[in-house]
N, C-alpha and C positions, 0 to 999 in steps of 0.2 A: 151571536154570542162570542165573545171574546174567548181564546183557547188560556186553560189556565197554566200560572205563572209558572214556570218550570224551576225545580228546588236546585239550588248549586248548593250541596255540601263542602264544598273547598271554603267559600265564603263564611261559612257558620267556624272549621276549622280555624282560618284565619283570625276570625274575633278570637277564640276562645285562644290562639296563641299570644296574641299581642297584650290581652287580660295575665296570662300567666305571665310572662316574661317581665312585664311591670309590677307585679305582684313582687316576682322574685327579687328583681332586681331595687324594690324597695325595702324588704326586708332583707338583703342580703348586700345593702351597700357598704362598700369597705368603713372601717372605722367605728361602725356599729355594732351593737349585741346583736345576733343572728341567734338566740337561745328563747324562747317564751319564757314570758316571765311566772313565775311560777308561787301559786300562793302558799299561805304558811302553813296548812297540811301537810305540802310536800317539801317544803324548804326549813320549817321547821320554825318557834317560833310563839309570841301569844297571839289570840283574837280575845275580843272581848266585846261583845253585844248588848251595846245601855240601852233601856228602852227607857222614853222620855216619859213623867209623867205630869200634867200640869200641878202646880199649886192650890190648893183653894178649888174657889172655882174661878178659877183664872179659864176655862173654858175650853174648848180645843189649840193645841199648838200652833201658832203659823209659823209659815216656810220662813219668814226675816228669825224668829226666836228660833228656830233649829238650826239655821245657819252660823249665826251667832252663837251658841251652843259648839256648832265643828269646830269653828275658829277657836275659843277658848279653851276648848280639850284639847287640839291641836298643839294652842301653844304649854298646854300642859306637858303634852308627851313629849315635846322637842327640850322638856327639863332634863328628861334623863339622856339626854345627849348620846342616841341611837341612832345610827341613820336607818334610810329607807321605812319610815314610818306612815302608817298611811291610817287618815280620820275620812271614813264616807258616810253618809247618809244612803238609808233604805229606806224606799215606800214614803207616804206622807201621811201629813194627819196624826188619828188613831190610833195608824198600822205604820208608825214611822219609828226606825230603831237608826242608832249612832253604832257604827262599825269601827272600832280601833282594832289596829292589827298592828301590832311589834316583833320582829325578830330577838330571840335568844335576851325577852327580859321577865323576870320573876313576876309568875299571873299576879300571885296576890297584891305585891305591891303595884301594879300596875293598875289595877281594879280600885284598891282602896284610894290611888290616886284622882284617878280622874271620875270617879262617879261623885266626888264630889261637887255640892255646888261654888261655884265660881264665887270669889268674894272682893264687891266691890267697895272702896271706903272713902270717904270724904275727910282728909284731915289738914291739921292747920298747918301751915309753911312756918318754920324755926329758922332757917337758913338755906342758903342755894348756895354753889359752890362749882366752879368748873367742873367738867366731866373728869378729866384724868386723873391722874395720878399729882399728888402735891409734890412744889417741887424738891429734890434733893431724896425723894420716898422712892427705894427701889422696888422693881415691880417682884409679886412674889410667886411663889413657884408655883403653885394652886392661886388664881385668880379667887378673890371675893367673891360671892353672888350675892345679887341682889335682891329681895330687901337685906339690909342687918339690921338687926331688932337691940334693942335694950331697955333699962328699963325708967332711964331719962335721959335728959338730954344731958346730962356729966357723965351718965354709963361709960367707962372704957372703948364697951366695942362701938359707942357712937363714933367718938373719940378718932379712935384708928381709922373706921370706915371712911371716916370722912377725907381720912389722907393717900390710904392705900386701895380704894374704892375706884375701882376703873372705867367707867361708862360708857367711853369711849372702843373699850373689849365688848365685843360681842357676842363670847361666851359667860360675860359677865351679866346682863340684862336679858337674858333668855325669856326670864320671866316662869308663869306656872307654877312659883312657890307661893302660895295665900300664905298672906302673914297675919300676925295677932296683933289685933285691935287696939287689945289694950294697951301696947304698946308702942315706944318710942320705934321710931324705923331711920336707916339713911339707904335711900334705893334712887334709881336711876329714871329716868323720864325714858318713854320708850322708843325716842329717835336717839339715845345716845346724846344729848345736846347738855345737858345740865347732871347736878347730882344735890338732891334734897335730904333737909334733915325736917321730919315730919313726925308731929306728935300724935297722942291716941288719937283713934277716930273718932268723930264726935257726931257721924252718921255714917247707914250703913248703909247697900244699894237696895233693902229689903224697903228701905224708907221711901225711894222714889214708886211714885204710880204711873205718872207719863213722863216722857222727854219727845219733844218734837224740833226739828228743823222748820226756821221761818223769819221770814224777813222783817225787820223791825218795822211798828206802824207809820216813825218821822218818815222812812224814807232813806233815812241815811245810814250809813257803814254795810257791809258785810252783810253775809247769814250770821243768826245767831239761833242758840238752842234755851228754848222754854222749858221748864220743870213744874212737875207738879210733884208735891210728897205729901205721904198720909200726915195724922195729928202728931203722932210722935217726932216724923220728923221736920214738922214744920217750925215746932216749939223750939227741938236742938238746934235750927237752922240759923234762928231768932234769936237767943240767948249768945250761939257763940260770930256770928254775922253784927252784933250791938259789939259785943266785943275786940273783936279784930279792927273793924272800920277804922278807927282813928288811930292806928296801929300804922307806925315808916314800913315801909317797901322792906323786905319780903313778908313780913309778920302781919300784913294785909292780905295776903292770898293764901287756897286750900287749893292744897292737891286732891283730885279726881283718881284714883289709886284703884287699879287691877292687878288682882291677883300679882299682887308688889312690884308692879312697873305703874309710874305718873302716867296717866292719859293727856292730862289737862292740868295746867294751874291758874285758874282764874284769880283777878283781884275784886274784892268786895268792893264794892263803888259807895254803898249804903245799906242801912238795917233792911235785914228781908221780913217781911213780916208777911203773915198770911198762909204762909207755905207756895208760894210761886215765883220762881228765881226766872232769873235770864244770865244765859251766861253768853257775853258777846266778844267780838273779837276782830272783828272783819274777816269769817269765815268763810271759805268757798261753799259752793252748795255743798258739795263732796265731801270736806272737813265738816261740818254739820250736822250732818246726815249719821258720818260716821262718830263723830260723839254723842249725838241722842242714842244711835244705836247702843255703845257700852255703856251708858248712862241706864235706858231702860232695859238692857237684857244684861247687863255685864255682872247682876248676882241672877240667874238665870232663873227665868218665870214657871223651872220645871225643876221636877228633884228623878233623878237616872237611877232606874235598877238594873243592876247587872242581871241580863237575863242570860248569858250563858259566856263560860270561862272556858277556852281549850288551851290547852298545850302542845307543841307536841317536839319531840327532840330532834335536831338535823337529821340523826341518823334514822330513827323512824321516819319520819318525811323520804329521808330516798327511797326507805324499803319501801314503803305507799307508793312510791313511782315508779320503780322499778316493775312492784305488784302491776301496775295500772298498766303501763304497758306493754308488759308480756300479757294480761291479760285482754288488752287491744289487737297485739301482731298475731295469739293463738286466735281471736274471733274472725278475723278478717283473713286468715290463712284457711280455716275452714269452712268460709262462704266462697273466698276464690277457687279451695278445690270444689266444692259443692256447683257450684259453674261452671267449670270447664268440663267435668265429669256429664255434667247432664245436657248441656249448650255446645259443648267443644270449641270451634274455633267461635259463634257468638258468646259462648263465656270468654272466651280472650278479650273481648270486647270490652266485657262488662269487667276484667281484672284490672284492663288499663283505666278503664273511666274511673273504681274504686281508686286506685293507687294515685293519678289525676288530682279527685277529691281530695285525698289526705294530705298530698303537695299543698295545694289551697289552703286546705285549711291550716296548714304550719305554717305558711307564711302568714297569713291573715292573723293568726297569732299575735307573732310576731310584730307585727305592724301595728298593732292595738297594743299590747305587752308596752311596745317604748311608744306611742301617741298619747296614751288613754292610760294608761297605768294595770291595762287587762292584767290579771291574775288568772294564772290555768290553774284551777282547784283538781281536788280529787274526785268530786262531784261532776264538775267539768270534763273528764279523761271519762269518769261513765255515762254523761251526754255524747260523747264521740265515739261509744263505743255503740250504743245504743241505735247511734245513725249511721254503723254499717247496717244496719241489718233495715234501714228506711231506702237507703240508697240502694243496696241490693233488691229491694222488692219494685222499685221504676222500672230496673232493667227487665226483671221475669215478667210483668205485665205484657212489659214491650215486645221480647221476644213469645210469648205465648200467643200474641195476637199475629205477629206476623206468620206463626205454625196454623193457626185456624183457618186465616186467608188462606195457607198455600194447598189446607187440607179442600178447601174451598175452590180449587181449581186456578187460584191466581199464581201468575208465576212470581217470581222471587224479589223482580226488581219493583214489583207491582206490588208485591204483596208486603214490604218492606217501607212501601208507601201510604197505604190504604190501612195498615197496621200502626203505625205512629196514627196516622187523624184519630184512630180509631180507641187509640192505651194514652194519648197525651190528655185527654180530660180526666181520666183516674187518677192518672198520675199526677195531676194539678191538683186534682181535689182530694187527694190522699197527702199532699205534700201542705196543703192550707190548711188541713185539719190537725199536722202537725205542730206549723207555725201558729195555729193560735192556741192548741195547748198550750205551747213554749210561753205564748205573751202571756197569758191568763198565769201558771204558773210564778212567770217572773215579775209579774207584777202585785202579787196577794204573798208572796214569799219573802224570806229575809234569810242572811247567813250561806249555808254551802250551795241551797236548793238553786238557788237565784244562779249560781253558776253553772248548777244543770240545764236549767230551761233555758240560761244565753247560750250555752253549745248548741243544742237542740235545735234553738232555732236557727244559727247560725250555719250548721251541716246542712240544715233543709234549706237554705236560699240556695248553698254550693248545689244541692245532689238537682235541684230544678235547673241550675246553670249548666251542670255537667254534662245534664239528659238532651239540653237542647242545642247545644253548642259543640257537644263530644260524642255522644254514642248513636247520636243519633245522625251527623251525616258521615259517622264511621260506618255503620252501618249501611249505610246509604251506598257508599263507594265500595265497600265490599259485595254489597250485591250486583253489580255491574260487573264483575271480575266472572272471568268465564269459569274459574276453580269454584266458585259459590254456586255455579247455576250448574254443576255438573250433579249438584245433589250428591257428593261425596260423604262417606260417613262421618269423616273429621268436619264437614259441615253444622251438625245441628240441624238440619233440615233434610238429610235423605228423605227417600220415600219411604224406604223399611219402614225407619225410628216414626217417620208419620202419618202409618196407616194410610197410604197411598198407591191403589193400583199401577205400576208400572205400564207402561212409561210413562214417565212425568216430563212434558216440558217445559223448560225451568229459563226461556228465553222471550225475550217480546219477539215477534214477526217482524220489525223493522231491525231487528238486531240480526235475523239470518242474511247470511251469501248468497246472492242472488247464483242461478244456475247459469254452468260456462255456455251452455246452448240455447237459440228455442227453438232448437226441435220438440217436435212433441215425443213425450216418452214412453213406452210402452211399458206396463208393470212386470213383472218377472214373478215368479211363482215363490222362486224363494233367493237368498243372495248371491248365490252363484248367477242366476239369472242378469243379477244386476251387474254383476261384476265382467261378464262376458258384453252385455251392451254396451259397456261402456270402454272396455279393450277393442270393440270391432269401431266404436265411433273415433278411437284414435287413431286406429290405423287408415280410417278414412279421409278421416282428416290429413294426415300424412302423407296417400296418395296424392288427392286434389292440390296438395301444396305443393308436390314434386310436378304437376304438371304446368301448375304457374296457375293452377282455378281455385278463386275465395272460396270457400267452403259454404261461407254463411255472405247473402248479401250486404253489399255497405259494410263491412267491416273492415 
């Protein structure tokens, strides 16, 4: 039988520095934020939680119609020209909510904003016009935006839009202003390429039923995108498609109109009749794809309740963090003393592996903060505080099993060994039972909770990293040290504190000095006795080598 593998704790040290060091030195490379980024609890700011609801019975949500949904409140929220705005999706299905979060803008307007539905419109081309500015028209101090609405096509501000209307300005076609229907518009196409003057809409996107990407039957051109629309709108489709047809270039084609930027402007080729268009082009798949998609979702197949408004001001956000981490450094100051006081120099152990942890987890932070867009919530600061006290409990396991072994008769280096095999299955299985709370949690949750259970789980991958890669062949090497096995009181392991008949020894037999003789020894009654045999064998020794005689043969 093969003798078993002998532990190097230097090697486990090793990993666990090269993991840190890259850790840091990712989060902490020059040029970047080295701060977590910090969500709007504590920085201050709105949230605002829509929860989707189908239409009708349009049925359960899919993941393509909630996507489409971000993108359109997105480009809603980029109207109020905020930066660092951020649109996520929570959960799916049933349990799926739309997350907007804004720094330092007014909830209500923000809410009455974007829970609206998206509105898509179909209207007829009056005129095209280059993007920019007409020439000789200075640009003006406040840019246009686009749509400009009136209420015909000789309306004034049709009029002016069309000269001092800039599309080529990118603060100009932002888009996320839904314009009125029933009126006259001049807006921008949403690559900035052109600038239209577009009459009422003469369909709505409530009209369309399906849009699909699909290759023409002949064989020839491009993708193109199939329509289907209910009665209503197949009638308007039909009425004003008779109409336009024999209409010169531009008064042939309808703009595809989101939320007041052109998607598309197709030309009528001839009467639609029936209610099923083709709108072709020589589309890539990709162009395709992407206009059925705002065709079928772009007046959005779901109607958003705001299910919950917070606010909260910069300066409350710091007090919240400030709060949050004085109340972090008081819990973790009073587990570290709660360990040294009871473990002494193995709570040292356990203060540097806590402290270890807390490094990790701030850079890891960090690193997610600018990858991932991580937000450390206030919820999140009470997952981390939560998992001192997970990470504290590996180490007492650990150390209480190695106090049983030694009460057990094993010595320290032995018993430091035989105590891990013996606390690393609790500790696994106390450490999964965490992690899948955390997942269960974070995946049935929505809002702040969702940032608890990701701390949660996140501290329990570190405190499993730190147990086996850090405390454990710290420990390891400190029990090889001769101050550990003297069983000192600043150890955590005398005999007193554990109920141990003296004398205890606290060493392997291959670890002792072998004897300077072998003579055989004679016991002595008590240590005087010892101390006089071993004064007469030196002075024997001393004669024999004053005479030129080895003492001991072969030596």
């Amino acid at each position: 039988m093969a003798p078993p593998r002998r532990y190097r704790p230097v090697r486990a040290l090793i990993v666990m520095a090269i993991i840190l060091v890259g850790l840091l030195a990712w989060a902490f490379w020059p040029g970047t934020d080295h701060a977590p980024r910090l969500g709007l609890d504590l920085r201050g700011g709105t949230q605002v939680i829509l929860q989707p609801r189908a239409i009708g019975d349009a049925g359960p949500i899919s993941d393509v119609a909630l996507k489409q949904s971000v993108e359109i409140i997105r480009q809603r929220v980029n109207a109020f020209g905020v930066a660092e705005a951020e649109v996520t999706t929570q959960g799916s299905g049933a349990n799926a909510a739309i997350v907007v979060s804004v720094p330092g803008v007014n909830s209500q307007q923000i809410a009455d904003q974007i829970k609206q539905t998206a509105l898509l419109d179909f209207r007829a081309v009056s005129a095209i016009g280059a993007p920019g500015l007409a020439e000789g028209t200075a640009a003006p101090a406040t840019p246009l935006l686009a749509p400009v609405e009136g209420a015909s096509a000789d309306d004034p501000a049709i009029t002016a839009a069309m000269t001092s209307l800039d599309c080529t300005n990118p603060a100009a076609r932002q888009g996320g202003r839904p314009d009125d229907p029933a009126k006259w518009i001049v807006t921008c196409d949403k690559d900035g390429t052109a600038k239209y003057v577009l009459e009422p809409a003469f369909l709505r996107g409530t009209n369309v039923t399906d849009a699909q990407a699909s290759l023409p039957q002949n064989g020839g051109g491009g993708w193109q995108v199939d329509l289907t629309f209910d009665d209503e709108g197949a009638k308007a489709l039909a009425d004003t498609s008779s109409r336009l047809v024999s209409l010169p270039a531009p008064q042939n084609q309808f703009g595809i109109v989101l939320d007041g930027l052109v998607q598309s402007a197709p030309r009528f080729q001839s009467a639609i009749l029936g209610g099923k268009a083709q709108i072709t082009g020589n589309f890539t798949i990709e162009e395709a794809q992407g206009t059925a998609n705002v065709l079928k979702y772009g007046a959005l197949p779901v109607t958003l309740e705001v299910a919950e408004v917070s606010t909260v001001s910069p300066t409350l956000g710091t007090d919240q963090l400030k709060a949050g981490l004085l109340a972090g450094a008081i819990g973790l100051a009073l587990v570290a003393l709660y360990l040294l006081l009871y473990y002494r120099a193995l709570g040292f152990v356990a203060v540097m592996s806590l402290v270890l942890a807390a490094v990790l987890t701030y850079a890891i932070f960090v690193i997610l903060g600018r990858t991932m867009g991580l937000a450390l919530t206030l919820a999140g600061v009470a997952g981390a505080i939560v998992a001192i006290g997970i990470t504290a409990d590996s180490f007492v396991v650990y150390f209480e099993r190695i106090r049983d072994e030694i009460r057990e008769g094993r010595t320290l280096r032995s018993a430091a060994e035989t105590g891990w095999v013996r606390a690393r299955n609790t500790i696994l299985a106390a450490d999964f039972v965490s992690l899948l709370a955390a997942a269960i949690l974070y995946f049935i949750s929505v809002g702040n909770v969702r940032g608890f259970a990701f701390v949660l789980g996140l501290t329990t991958i570190i405190d499993v990293l730190v147990a086996f890669l850090f405390t454990r062949p710290l420990v390891s090497l400190f029990a090889r040290t001769k101050w550990f096995n003297s069983g000192g009181a600043l150890t955590g392991v005398s005999p007193k504190r554990l109920g141990v008949a003296p004398p205890v020894v606290l060493e392997h037999e291959h670890d002792k000095k072998p004897a300077k003789s072998d003579k055989p020894a004679t016991a002595a009654a008590d240590g005087d006795g010892d101390a006089a045999a071993a004064q007469a064998g030196a002075v024997a020794d001393a004669a024999d080598a004053s005479k030129g005689v080895d003492s001991v043969p072969g030596r």
